[in-house]
DRENTORKOL-3810 file (N, C-alpha, C; in nm, 4 decimals):
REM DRENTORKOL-3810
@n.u->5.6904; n.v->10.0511; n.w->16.3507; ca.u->5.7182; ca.v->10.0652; ca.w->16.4923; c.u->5.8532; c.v->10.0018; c.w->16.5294
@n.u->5.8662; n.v->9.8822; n.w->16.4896; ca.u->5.9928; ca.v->9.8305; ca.w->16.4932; c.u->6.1182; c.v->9.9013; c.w->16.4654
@n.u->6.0958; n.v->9.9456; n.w->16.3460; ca.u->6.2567; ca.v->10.0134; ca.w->16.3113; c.u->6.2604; c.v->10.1459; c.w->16.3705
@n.u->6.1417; n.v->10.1927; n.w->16.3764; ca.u->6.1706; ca.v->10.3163; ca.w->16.4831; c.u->6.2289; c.v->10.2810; c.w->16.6444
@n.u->6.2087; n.v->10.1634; n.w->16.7184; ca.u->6.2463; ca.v->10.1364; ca.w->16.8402; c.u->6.4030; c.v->10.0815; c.w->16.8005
@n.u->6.4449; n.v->10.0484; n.w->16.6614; ca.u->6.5586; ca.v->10.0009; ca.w->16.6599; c.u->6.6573; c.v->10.1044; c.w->16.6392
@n.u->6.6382; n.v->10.2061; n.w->16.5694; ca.u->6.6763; ca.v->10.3263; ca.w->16.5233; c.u->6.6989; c.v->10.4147; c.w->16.6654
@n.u->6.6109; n.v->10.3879; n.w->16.7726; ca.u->6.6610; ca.v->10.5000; ca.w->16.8961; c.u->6.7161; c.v->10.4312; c.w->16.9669
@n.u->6.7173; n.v->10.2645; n.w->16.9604; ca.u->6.8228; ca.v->10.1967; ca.w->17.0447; c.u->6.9728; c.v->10.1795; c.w->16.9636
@n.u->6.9953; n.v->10.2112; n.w->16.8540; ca.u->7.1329; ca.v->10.1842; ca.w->16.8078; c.u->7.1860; c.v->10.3180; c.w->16.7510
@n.u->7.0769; n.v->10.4573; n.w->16.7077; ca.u->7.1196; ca.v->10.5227; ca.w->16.6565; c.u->7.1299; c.v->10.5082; c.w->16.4749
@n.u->7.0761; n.v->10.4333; n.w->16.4125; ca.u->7.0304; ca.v->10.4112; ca.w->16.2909; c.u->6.9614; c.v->10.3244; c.w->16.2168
@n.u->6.9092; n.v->10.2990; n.w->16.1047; ca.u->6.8154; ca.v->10.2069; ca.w->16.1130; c.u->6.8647; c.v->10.0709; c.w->16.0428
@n.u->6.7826; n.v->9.9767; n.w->16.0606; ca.u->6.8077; ca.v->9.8321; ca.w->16.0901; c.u->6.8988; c.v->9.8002; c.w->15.9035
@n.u->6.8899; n.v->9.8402; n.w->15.8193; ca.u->6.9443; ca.v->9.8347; ca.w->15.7328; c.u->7.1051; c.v->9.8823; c.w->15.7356
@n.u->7.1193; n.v->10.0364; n.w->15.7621; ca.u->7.2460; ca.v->10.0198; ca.w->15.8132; c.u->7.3180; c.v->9.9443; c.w->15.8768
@n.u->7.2481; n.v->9.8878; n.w->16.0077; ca.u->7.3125; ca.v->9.8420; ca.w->16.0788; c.u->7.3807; c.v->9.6929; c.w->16.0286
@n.u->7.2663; n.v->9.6538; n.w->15.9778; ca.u->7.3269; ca.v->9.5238; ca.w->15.8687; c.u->7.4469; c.v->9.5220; c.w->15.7621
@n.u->7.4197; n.v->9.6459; n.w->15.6902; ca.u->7.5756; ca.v->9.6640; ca.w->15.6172; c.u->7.6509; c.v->9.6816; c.w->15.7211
@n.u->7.6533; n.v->9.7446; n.w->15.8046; ca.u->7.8088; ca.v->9.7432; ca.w->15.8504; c.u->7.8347; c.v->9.5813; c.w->15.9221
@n.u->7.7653; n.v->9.5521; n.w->15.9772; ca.u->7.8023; ca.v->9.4046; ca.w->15.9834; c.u->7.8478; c.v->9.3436; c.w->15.9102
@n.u->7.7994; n.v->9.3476; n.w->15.7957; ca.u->7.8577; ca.v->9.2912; ca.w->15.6899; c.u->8.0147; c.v->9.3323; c.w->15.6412
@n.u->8.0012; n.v->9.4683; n.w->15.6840; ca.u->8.1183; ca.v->9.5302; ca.w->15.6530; c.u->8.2457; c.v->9.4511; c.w->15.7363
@n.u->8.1989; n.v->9.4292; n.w->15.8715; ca.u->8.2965; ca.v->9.4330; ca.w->15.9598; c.u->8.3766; c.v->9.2926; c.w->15.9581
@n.u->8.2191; n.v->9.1816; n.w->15.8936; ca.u->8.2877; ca.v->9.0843; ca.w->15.8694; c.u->8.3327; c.v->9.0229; c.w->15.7290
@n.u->8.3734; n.v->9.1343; n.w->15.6566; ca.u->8.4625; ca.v->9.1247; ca.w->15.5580; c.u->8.5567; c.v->9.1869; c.w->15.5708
@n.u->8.5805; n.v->9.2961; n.w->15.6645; ca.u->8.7392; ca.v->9.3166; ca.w->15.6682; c.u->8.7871; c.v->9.2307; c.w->15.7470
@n.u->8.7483; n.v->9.1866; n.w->15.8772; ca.u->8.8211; ca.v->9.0510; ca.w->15.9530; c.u->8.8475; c.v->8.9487; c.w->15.8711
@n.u->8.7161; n.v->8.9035; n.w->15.7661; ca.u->8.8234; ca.v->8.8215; ca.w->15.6773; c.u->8.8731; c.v->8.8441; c.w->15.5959
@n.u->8.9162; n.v->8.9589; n.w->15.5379; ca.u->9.0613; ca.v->8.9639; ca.w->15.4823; c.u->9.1649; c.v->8.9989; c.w->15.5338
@n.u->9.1639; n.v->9.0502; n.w->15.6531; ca.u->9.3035; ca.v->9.0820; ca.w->15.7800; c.u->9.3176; c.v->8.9273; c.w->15.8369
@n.u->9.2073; n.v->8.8163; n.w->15.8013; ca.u->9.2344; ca.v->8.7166; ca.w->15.8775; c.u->9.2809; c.v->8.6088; c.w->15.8442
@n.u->9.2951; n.v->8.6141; n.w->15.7105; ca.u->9.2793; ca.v->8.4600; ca.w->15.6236; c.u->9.3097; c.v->8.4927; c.w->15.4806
@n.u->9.2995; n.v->8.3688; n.w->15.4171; ca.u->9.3471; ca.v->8.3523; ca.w->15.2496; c.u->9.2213; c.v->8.3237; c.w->15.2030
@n.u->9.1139; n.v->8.3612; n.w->15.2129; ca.u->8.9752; ca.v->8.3113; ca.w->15.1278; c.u->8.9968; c.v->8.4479; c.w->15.0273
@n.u->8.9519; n.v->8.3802; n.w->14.9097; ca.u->8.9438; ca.v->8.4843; ca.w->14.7746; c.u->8.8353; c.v->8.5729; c.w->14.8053
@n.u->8.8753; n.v->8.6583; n.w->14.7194; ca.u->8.7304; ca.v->8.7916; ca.w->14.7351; c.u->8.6093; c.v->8.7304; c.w->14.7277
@n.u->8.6469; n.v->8.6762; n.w->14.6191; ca.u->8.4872; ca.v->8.5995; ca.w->14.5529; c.u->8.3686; c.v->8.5035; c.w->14.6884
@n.u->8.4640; n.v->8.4257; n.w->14.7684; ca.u->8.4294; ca.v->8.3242; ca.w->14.8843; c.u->8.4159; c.v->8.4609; c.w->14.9928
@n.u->8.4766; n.v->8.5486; n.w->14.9688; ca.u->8.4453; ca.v->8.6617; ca.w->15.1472; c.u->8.3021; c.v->8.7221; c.w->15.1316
@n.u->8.2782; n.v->8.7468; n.w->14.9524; ca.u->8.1675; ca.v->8.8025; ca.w->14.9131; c.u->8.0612; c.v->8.6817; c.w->14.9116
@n.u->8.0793; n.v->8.5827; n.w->14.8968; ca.u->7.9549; ca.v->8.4918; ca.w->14.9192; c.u->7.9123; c.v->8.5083; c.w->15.1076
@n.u->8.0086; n.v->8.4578; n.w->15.1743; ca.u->8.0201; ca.v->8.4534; ca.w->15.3076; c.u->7.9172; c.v->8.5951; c.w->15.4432
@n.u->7.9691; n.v->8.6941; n.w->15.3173; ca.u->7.9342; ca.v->8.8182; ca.w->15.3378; c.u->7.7717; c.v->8.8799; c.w->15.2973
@n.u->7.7337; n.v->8.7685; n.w->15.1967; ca.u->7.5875; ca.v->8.7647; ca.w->15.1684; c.u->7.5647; c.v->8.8512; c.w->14.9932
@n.u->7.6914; n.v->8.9043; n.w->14.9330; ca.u->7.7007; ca.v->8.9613; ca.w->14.8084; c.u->7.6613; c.v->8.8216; c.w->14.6650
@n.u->7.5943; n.v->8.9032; n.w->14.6068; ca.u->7.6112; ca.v->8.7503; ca.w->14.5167; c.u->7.7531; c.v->8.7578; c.w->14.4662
@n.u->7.8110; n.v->8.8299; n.w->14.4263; ca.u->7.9928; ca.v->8.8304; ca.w->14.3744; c.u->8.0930; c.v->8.9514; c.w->14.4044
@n.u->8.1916; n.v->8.9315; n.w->14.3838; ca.u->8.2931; ca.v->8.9720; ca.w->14.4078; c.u->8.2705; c.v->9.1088; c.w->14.4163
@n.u->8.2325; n.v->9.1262; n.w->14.1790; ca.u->8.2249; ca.v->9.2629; ca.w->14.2288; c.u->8.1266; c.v->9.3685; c.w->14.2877
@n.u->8.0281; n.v->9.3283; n.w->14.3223; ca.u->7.9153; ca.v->9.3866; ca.w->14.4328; c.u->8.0212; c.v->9.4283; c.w->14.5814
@n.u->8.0843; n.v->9.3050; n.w->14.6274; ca.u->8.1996; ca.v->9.3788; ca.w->14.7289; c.u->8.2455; c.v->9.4462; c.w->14.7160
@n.u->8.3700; n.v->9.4255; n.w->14.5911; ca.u->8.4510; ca.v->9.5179; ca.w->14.5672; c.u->8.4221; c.v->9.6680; c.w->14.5666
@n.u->8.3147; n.v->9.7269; n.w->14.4995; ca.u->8.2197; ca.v->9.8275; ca.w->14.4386; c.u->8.2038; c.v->9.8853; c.w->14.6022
@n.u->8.1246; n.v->9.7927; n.w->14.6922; ca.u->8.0701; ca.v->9.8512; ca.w->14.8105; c.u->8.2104; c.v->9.8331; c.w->14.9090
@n.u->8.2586; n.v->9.7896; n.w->14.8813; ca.u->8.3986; ca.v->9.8144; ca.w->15.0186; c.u->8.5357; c.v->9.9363; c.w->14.9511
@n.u->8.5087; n.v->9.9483; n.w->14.8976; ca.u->8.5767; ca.v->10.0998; ca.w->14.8178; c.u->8.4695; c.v->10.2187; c.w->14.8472
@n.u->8.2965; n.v->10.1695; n.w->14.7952; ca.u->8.2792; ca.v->10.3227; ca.w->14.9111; c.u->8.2977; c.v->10.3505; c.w->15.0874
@n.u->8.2604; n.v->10.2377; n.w->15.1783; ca.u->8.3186; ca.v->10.2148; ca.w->15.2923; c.u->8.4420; c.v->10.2423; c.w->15.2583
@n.u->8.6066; n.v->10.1997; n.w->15.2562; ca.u->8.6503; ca.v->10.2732; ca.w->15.3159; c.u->8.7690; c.v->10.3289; c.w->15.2080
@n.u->8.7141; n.v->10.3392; n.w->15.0739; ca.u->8.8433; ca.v->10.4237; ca.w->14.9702; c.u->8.9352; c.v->10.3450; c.w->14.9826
@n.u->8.9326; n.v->10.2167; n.w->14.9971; ca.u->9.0320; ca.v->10.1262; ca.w->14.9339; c.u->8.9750; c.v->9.9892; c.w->14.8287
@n.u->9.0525; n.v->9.9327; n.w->14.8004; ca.u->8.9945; ca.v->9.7879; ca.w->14.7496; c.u->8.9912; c.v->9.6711; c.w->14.8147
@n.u->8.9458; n.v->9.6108; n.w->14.8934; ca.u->8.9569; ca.v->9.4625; ca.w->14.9660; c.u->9.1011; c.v->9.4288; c.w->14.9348
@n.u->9.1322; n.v->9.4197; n.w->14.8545; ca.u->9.3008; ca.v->9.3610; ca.w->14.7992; c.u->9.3861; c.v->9.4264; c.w->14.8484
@n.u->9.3901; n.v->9.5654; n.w->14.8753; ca.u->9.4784; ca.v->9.7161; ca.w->14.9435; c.u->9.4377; c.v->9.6281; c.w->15.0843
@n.u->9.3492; n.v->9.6554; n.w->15.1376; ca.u->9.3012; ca.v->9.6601; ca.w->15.2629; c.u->9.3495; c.v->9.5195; c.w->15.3320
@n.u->9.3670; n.v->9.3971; n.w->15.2296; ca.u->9.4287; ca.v->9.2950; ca.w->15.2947; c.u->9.5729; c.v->9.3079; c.w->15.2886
@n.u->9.6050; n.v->9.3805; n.w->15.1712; ca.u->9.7840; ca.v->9.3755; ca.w->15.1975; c.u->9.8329; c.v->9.4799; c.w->15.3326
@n.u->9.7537; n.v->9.5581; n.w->15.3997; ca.u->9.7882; ca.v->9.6529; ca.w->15.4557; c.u->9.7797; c.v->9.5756; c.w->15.6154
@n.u->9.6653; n.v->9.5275; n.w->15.6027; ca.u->9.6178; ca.v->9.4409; ca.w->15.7512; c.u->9.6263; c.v->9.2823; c.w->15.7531
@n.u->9.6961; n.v->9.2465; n.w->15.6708; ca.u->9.6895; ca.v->9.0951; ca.w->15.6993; c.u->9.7556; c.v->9.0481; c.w->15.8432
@n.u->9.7017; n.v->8.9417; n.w->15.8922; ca.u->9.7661; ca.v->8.8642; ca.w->15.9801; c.u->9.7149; c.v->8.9369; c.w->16.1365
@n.u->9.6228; n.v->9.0609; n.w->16.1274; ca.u->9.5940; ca.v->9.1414; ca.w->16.2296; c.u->9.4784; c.v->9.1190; c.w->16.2624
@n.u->9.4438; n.v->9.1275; n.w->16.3987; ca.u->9.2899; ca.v->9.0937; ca.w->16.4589; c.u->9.1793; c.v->9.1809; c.w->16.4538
@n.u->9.1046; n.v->9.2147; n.w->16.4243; ca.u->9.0232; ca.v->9.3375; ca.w->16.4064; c.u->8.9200; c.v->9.3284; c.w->16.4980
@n.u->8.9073; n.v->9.4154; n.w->16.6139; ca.u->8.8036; ca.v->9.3865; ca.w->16.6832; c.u->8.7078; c.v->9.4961; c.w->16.6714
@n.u->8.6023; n.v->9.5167; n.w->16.6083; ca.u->8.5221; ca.v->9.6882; ca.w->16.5760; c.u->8.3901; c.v->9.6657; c.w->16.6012
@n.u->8.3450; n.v->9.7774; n.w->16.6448; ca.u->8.2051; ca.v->9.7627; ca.w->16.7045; c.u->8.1175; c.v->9.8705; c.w->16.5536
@n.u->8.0026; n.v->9.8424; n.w->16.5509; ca.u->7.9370; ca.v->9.8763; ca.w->16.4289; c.u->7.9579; c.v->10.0566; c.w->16.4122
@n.u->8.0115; n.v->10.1523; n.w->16.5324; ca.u->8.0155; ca.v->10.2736; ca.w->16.5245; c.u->8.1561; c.v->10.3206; c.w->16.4880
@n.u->8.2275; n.v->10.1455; n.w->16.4840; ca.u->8.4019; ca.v->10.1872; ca.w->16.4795; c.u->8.3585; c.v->10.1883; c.w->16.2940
@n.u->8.3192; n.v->10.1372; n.w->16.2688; ca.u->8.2866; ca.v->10.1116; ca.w->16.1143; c.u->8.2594; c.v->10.2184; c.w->16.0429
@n.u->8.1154; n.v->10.2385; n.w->16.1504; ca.u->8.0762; ca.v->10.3693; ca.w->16.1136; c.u->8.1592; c.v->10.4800; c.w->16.0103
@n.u->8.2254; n.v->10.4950; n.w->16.1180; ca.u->8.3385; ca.v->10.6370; ca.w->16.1373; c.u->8.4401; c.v->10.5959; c.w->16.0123
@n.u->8.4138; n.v->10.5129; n.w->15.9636; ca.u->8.5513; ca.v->10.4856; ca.w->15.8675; c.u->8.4493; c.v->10.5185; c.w->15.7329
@n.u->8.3228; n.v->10.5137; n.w->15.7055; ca.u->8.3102; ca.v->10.5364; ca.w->15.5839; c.u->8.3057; c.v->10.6740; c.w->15.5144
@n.u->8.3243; n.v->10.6831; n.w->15.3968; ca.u->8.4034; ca.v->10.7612; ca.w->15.3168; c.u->8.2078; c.v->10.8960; c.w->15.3037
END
């Protein structure tokens, strides 16, 4: 019952919605800061790096490492449907 009331209030279900959170707050911290992959992927709830790496290349066809040289120093403000829309 639950994930069905969560699923018509957000538009998908409670698992998605958690990766992209997760998502969102691993690209802010690598547009935001100098923490290694390894520390964004703990932070992020991955046991390592490459579990991130692996899952933020299917999100968004880059590598965390691309994605910080491209956006560093930039504020990212995204709502879970801006995320959405970016995966591959």
């Amino acid at each position: 019952h639950c994930r069905r009331v969560f699923q018509d209030a957000y538009g998908m279900p409670p698992r998605e919605y958690l990766a992209i959170l997760r998502q969102q707050e691993a690209m802010r911290l690598l547009a935001g800061g100098d923490d290694t992959i390894e520390h964004i992927a703990f932070r992020t709830g991955y046991d390592n790096a490459q579990s991130l790496i692996r899952q933020f290349r299917k999100w968004t066809g880059t590598t965390p490492g691309e994605f910080r040289r491209r956006h560093r120093g930039e504020l990212l403000f995204l709502t879970p449907l801006d995320v959405r829309g970016t995966r591959s």
